[in-house]
PLY file of the C-alpha trace (Angstrom):
ply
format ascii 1.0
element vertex 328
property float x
property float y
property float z
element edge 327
property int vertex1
property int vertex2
end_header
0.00 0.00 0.00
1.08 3.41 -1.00
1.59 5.48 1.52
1.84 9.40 2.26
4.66 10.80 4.62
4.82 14.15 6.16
7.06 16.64 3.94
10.09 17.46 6.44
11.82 21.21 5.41
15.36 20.80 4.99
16.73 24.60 6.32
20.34 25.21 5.53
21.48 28.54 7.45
24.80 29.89 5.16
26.13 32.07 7.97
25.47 29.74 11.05
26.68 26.66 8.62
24.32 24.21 10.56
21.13 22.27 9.48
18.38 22.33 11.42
14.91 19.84 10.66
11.41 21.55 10.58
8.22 19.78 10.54
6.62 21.73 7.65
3.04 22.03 9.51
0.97 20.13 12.86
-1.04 16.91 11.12
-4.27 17.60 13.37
-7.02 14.31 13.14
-9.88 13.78 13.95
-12.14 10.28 15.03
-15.06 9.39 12.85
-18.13 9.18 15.04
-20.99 7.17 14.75
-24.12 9.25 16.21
-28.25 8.33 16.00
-29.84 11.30 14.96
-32.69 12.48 12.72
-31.15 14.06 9.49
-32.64 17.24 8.39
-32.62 17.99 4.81
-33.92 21.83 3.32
-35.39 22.92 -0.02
-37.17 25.73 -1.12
-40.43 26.79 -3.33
-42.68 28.98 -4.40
-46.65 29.20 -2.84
-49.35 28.23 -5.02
-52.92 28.05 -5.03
-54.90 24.66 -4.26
-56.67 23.71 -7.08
-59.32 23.13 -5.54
-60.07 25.66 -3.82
-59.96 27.53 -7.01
-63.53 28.96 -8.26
-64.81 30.33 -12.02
-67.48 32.27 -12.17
-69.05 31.09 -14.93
-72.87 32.01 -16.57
-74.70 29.54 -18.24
-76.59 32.44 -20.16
-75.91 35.59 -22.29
-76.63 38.93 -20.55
-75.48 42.39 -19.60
-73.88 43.67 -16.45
-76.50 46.01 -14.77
-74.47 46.69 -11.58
-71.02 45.19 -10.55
-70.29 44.71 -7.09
-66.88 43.19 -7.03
-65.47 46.14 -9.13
-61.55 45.59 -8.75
-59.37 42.92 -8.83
-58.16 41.15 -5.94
-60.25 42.42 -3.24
-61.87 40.16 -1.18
-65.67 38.15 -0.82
-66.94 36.07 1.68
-68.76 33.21 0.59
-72.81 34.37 -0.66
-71.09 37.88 -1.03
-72.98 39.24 -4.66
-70.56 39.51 -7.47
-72.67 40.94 -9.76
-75.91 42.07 -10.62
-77.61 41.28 -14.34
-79.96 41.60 -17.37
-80.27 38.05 -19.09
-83.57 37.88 -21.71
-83.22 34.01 -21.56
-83.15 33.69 -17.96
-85.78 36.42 -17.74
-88.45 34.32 -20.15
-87.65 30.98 -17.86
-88.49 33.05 -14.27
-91.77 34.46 -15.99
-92.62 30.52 -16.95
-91.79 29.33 -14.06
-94.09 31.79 -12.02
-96.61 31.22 -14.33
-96.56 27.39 -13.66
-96.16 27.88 -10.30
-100.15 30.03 -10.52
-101.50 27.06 -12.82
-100.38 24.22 -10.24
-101.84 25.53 -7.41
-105.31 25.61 -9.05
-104.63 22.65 -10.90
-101.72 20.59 -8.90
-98.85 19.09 -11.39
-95.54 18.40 -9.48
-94.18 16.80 -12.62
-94.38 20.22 -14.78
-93.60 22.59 -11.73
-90.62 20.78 -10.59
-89.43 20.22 -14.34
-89.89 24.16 -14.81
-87.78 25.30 -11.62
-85.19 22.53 -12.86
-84.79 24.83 -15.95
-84.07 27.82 -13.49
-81.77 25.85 -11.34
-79.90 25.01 -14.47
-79.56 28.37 -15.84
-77.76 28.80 -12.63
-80.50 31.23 -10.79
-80.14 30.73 -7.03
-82.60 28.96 -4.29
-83.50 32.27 -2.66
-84.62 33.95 -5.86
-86.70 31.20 -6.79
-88.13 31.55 -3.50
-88.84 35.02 -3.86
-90.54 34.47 -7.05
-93.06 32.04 -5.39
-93.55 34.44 -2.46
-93.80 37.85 -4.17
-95.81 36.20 -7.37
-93.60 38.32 -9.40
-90.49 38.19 -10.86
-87.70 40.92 -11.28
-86.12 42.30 -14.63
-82.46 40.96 -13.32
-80.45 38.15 -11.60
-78.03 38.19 -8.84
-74.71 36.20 -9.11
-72.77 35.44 -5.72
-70.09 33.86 -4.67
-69.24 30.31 -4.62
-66.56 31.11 -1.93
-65.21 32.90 0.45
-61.68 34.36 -1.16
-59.78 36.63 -3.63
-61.37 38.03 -6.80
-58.15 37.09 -8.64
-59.30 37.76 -12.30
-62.01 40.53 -13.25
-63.08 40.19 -16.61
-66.01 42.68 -16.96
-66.92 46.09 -16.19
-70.17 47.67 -15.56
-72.25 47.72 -18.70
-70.25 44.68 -20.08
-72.04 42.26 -22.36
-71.10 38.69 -21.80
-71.45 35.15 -23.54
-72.30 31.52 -22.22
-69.44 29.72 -20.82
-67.42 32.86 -20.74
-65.27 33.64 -17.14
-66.80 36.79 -15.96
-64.23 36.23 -12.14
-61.91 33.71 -10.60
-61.94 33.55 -6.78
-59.45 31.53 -5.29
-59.05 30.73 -1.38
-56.17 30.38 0.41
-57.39 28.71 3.66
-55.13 25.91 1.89
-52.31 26.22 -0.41
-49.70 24.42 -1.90
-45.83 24.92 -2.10
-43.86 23.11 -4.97
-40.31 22.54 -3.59
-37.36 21.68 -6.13
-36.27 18.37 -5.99
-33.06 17.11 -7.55
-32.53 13.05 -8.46
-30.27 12.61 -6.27
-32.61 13.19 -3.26
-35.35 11.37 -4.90
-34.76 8.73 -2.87
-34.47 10.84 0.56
-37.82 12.42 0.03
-39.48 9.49 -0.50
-38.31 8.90 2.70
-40.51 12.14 4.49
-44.10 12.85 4.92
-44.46 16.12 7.13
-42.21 19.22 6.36
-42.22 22.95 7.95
-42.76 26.28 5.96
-40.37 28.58 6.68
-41.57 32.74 5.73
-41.38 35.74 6.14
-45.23 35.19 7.62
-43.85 33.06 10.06
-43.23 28.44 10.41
-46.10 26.19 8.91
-46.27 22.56 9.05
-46.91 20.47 5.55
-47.98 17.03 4.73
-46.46 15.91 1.77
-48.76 15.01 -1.51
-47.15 14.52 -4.87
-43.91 14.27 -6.80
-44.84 15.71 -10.65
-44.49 12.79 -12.59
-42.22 15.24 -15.26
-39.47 16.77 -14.86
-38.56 20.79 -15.41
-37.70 21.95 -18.59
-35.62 24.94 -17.21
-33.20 23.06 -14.97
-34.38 19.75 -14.76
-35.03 19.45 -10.87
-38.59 17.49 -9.56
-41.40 19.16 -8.80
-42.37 17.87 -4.87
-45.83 19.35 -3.53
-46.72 19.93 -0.50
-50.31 21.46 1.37
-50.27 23.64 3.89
-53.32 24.28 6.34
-53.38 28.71 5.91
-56.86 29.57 7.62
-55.57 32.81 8.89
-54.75 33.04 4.57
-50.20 34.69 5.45
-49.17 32.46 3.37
-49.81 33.97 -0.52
-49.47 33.21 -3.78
-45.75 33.62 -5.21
-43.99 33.48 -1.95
-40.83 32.13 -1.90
-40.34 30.22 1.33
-37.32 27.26 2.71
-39.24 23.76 3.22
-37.41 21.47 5.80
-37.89 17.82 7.33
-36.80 15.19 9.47
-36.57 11.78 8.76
-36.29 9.17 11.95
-33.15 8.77 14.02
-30.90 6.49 12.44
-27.65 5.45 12.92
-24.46 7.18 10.52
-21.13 7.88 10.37
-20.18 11.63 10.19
-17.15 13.71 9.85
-16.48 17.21 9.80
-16.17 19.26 6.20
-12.35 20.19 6.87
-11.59 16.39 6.81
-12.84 15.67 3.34
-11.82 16.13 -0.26
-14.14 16.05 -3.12
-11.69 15.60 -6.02
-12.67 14.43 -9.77
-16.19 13.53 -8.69
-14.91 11.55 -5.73
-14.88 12.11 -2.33
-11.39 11.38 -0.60
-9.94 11.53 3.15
-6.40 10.50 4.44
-6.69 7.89 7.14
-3.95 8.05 9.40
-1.19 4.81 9.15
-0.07 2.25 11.19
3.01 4.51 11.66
3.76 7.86 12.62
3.68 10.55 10.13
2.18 7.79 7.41
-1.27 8.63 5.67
-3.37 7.48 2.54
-5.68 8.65 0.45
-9.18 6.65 0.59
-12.23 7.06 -1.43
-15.58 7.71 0.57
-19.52 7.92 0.07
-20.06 11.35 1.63
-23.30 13.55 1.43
-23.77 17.05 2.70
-25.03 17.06 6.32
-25.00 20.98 6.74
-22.36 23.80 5.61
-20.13 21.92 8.31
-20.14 18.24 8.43
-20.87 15.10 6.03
-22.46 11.76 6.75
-19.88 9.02 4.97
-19.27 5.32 4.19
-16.35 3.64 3.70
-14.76 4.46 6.86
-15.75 2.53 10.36
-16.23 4.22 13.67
-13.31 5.20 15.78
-10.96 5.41 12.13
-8.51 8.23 12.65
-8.32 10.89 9.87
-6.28 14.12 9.10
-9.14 17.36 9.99
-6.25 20.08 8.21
-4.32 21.42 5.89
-6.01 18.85 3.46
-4.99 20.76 0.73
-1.02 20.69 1.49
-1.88 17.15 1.79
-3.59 16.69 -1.40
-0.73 18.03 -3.46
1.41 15.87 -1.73
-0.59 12.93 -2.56
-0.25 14.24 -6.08
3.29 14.58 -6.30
3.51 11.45 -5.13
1.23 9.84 -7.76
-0.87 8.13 -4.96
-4.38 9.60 -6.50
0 1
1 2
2 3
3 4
4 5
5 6
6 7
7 8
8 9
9 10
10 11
11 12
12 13
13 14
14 15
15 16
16 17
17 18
18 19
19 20
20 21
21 22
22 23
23 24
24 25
25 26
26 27
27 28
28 29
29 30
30 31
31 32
32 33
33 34
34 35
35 36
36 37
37 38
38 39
39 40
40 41
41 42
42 43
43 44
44 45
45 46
46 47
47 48
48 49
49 50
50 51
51 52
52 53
53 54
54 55
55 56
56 57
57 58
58 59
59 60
60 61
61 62
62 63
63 64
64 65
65 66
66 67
67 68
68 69
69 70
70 71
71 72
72 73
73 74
74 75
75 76
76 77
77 78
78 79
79 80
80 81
81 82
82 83
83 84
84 85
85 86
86 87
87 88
88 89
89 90
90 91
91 92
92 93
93 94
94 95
95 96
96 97
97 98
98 99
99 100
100 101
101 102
102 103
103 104
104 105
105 106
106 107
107 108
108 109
109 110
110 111
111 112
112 113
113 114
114 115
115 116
116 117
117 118
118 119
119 120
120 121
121 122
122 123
123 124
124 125
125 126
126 127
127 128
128 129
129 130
130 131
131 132
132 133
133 134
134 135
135 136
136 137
137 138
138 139
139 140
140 141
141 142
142 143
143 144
144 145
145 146
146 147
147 148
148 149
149 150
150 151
151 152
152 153
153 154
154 155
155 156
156 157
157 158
158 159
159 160
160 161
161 162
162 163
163 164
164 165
165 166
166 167
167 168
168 169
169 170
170 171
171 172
172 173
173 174
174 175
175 176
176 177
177 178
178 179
179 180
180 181
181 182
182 183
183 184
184 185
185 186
186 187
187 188
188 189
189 190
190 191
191 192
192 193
193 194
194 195
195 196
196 197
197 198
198 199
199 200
200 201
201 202
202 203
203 204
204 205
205 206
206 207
207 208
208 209
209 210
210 211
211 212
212 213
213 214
214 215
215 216
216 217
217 218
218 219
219 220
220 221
221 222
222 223
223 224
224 225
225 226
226 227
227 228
228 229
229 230
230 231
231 232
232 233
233 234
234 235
235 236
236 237
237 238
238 239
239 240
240 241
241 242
242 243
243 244
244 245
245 246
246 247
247 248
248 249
249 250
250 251
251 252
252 253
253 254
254 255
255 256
256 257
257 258
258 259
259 260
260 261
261 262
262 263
263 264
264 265
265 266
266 267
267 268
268 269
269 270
270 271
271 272
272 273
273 274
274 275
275 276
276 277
277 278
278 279
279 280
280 281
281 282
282 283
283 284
284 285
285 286
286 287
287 288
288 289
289 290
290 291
291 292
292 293
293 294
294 295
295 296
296 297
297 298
298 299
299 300
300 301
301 302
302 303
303 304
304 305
305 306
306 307
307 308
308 309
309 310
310 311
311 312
312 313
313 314
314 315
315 316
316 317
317 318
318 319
319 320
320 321
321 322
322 323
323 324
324 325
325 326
326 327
């Protein structure tokens, strides 16, 4: 085995004509420990809306906005709150039917036609109270309310008072953020680490937030190709918002590893390398290790075994002399 001795200095003094032997530096080492801890691991993502708590406010009839309640963009509505008030010739005819087969059935009872001409109303999308109203008042009025479906954000406004709009077309988007999401980059190499955690913390400027985790994106980015891991977040009080940028952490269970301190390993050529200490004084050599990133300080490795002595400085001095020597 090829081993690496300390470089002794060799200082010739010309006008005391003596030699004297230097140790060129101190060969500190250090012990690898084994220790049972829980490893903590950080990433970090952007907020996003849930899905499903995502609402579009949607007609299922042509009309004309009379009077617009939610008038600018991102304010927000509690659930029932009216969006909009509107002018709707369809939805108009189908009230007036309705109320007038709602006069005929009580003179001449027929639940099939009464129920089948409130199901038309219903359809259109006319809510439970106005229908109501209708059969209380015997009347009907000229326009129709729309209200939220939730409590939240108006987070797209896509008419103005006086608008004319279409079937089908988006007239707002509410969204509520009582639960979002955060999609955390993942890299393949931890692939198999975060299959390995379920609950994370939310780190931001609005303060810590525990996660469950939900899905790994079965594609990968096109920008930098990391994994996209989500992750929900309970947000009743609604801090977190959309866009945030926030640090997502977790523990896994204690285990037991072997660690060492950053100052006593190399990464080299895509390998990791330490120099364990000989069976002789002043002898090391260069090993290859399995080391992964612990924190800015310390590694958790394989290849060595508990209690193996290693050199903790002046790696680099070492290195080159490793080098020199043609041992790596």
């Amino acid at each position: 085995m090829k081993y690496l001795t300390l470089l002794l200095l060799l200082h010739v003094s010309i006008f005391a004509k003596d030699v004297t032997v230097k140790q060129l530096f101190n060969v500190q080492t250090i012990k690898v420990k084994s220790i049972n801890a829980a490893q903590s691991q950080t990433y970090y993502g952007y907020v996003k809306e849930d899905d499903s708590t995502v609402y579009d406010v949607t007609p299922r009839f042509d009309g004309y906005i009379e009077e617009l309640k939610a008038n600018k963009s991102y304010m927000y509505v509690q659930k029932g709150t009216l969006l909009a008030t509107v002018y709707s010739p369809e939805v108009l005819r189908a009230k007036e039917e309705y109320l007038s087969i709602f006069s005929f059935t009580k003179k001449f009872p027929n639940k099939a036609m009464l129920e089948s001409a409130k199901e038309r109303l219903t359809l259109l999308g006319v809510n439970a109270k106005e229908i109501e109203m209708i059969e209380k008042e015997g009347k009907t009025s000229r326009t129709t309310n729309i209200y939220a479906p939730s409590s939240g954000y108006v987070y797209e406004k896509n008419v103005v008072k006086g608008s004319a709009f279409s079937t089908k077309q988006t007239l707002f988007k509410i969204v509520n953020l009582s639960n979002v999401w955060v999609e955390v980059a993942i890299y393949p190499q931890d692939l198999d680490l975060v299959s390995k955690m379920n609950e994370f913390t939310i780190s931001s400027p609005a303060g810590d937030f525990k996660a469950k985790k939900e899905l790994l994106y079965p594609k990968l980015s096109a920008k930098d190709a990391p994994f996209t891991l989500r992750v929900s977040v309970q947000n009743p009080k609604g801090k977190l918002l959309s866009g945030m940028y926030v640090s997502v952490s977790a523990d896994m269970k204690k285990e037991n590893y072997l660690t060492l301190p950053s100052t006593a390993v190399i990464f080299k050529n895509g390998k990791y390398y330490v120099f364990v200490k000989g069976d002789f004084e002043g002898e090391y050599t260069p090993r290859v290790i399995e080391a992964k990133e612990i924190d800015a300080h310390s590694y958790r490795v394989k290849g060595l075994q508990n209690g193996d002595e290693v050199v903790n400085n002046a790696l680099f001095m070492m290195d080159s002399d490793a080098q020199i020597n043609g041992l790596y």
